[in-house]
N, C-alpha and C positions, 0 to 999 in steps of 0.2 A: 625243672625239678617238680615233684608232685608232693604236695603238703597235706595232710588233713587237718579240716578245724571244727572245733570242737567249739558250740558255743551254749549257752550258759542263759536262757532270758527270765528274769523274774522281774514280778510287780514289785514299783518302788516302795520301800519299807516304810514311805510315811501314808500310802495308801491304803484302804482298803481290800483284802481277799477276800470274797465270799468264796469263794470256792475250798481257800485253805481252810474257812472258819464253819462252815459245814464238815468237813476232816475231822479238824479237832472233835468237833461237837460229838458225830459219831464216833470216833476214840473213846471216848466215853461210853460211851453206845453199847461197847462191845467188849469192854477190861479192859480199857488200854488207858487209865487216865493219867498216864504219865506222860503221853506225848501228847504235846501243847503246840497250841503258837505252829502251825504248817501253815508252809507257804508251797503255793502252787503255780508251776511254770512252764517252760517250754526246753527240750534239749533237740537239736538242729546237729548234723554233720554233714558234710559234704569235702569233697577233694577241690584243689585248686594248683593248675601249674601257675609258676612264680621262680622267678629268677634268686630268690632269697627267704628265709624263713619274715622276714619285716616287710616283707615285699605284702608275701602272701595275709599275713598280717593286717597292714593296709586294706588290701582287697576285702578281706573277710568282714575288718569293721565297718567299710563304706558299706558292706550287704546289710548290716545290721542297722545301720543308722538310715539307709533309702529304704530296705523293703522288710525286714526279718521282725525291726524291734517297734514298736512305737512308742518315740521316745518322753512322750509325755505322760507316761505310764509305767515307763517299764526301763529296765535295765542289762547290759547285759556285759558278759564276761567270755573272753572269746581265748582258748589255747591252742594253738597251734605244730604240730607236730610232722616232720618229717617224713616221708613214707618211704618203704625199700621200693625198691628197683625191681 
């Protein structure tokens, strides 16, 4: 079966963004001083065959946790979806 996964990586929330906090900063910049506080990340897809949606699952986070995330910085969130045929 062919799954796609969707995954999700952001800097951990007790870290530092400079990148979100440049955003913000120009938010301001430009009339926008209601949105605050951005956080800046990474969004990843790719397909994977798998015998089960848990299967595929597995697979997706081992990717995340060996090459995708690093984990001493970062976090991530992985949903996985079924694909037609």
């Amino acid at each position: 079966m062919k799954f796609k996964a969707s995954i999700d990586i952001m800097p951990l929330k007790a870290l530092l963004d400079p990148q979100g906090k440049a955003v913000s900063a120009t938010m301001k910049n430009i009339g926008l001083p209601e949105i605050e506080n951005v956080r800046i990340g990474k969004h990843i897809t790719f397909e994977i065959t798998a015998n089960s949606a848990s299967q595929a699952q597995s697979q997706a986070e081992e990717a995340c946790r060996k090459l995708l995330a690093n984990l001493i910085m970062e976090d991530y969130h992985v949903v996985i979806e079924e694909m037609g045929v």
